[in-house]
C-alpha positions in Angstrom: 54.8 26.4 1.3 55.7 24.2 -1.8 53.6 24.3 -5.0 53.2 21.1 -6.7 52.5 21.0 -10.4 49.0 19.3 -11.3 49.0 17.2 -14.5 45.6 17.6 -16.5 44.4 14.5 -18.6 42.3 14.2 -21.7 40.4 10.9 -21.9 41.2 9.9 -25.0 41.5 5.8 -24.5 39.5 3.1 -24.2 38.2 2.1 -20.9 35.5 -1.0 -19.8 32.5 0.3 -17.8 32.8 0.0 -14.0 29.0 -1.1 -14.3 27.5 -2.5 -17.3 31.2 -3.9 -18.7 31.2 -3.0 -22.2 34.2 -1.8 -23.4 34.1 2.4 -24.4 35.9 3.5 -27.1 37.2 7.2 -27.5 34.4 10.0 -29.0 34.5 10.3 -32.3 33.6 14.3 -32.0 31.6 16.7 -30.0 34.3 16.0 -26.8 37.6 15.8 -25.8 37.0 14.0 -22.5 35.4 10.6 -22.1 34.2 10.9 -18.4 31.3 8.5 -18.7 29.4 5.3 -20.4 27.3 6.4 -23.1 25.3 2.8 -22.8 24.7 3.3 -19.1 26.0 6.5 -18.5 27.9 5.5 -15.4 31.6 6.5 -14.6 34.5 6.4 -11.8 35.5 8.7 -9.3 38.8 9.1 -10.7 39.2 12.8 -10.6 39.4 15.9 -7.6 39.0 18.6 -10.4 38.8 17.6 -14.4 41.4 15.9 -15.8 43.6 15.6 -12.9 43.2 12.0 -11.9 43.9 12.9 -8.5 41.0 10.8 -6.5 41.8 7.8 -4.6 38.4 6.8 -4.6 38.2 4.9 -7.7 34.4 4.0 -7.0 31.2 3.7 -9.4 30.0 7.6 -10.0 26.4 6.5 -10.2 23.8 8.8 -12.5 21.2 10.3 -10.5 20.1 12.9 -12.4 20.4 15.3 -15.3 20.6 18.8 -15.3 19.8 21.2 -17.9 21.7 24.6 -18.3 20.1 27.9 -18.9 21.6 27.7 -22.9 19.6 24.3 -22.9 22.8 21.7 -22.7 22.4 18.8 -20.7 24.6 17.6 -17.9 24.0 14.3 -16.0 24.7 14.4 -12.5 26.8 11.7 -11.1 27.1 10.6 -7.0 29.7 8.2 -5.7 28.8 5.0 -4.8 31.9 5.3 -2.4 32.1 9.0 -1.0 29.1 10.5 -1.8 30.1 13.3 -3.5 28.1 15.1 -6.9 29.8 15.8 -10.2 28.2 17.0 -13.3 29.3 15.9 -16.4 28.4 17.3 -19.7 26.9 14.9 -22.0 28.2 13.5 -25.0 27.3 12.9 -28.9 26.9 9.4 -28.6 25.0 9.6 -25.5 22.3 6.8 -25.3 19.0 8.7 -26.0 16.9 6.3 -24.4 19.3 6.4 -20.9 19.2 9.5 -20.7 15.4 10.5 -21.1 15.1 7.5 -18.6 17.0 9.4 -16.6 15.1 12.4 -16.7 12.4 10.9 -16.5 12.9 9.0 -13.2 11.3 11.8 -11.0 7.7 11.5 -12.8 8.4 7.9 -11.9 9.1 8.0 -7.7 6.3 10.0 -6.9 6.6 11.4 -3.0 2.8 11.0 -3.1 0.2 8.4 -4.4 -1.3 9.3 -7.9 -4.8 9.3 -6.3 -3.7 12.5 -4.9 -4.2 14.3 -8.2 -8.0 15.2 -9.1 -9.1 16.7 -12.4 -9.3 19.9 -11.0 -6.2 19.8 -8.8 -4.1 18.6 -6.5 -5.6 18.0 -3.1 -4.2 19.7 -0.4 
């Protein structure tokens, strides 16, 4: 059995969205890898593990989601538009506010059941 060497990236360049096409510049602070749009907070399945740009997927990473750790930080969770799979990604400084709380907020807006359901002094059952 052979052992390969794996090369680990930083995102450190500029890259244009996959989905809303506005061109991302580098973090200023806070992060030393880019993974994401901090306008729509969309990405690419570029990567097997972190940094390794070993996917040959290359699809939209769609957010779905966010999750938040048990030390409060916020992660949004990503699926591929192409493969399926879930990443997290942490977020970053510059991070549109507004996205994300949409984000978050999506659940309260899908409801599984009509709002009718709810009564002042419950849920019906």
């Amino acid at each position: 059995m052979s052992r390969r060497a794996v090369t680990y990236h930083t995102t450190q360049e500029t890259f244009v969205c996959i989905k809303c096409a506005i061109t991302v510049a580098p973090p200023e602070n806070g992060t030393h890898n880019r993974n994401h749009c901090p306008y729509c907070l969309s990405s690419r399945h570029v990567d097997l593990r972190p940094g390794d740009r070993r996917s040959g997927c290359r699809a939209e990473m769609e957010a779905i989601g966010v999750h938040v750790q048990a030390d409060g930080e916020w992660s949004i969770i990503h699926r591929c538009t192409g493969c399926g799979i879930l990443k997290l990604n942490r977020i970053g400084p510059d991070d549109s506010e507004r996205a994300l709380l949409a984000l978050a907020a999506r659940p309260l807006t899908r409801l599984p059941f009509p709002l009718e359901a709810l009564t002042a002094g419950g849920v019906n059952q």
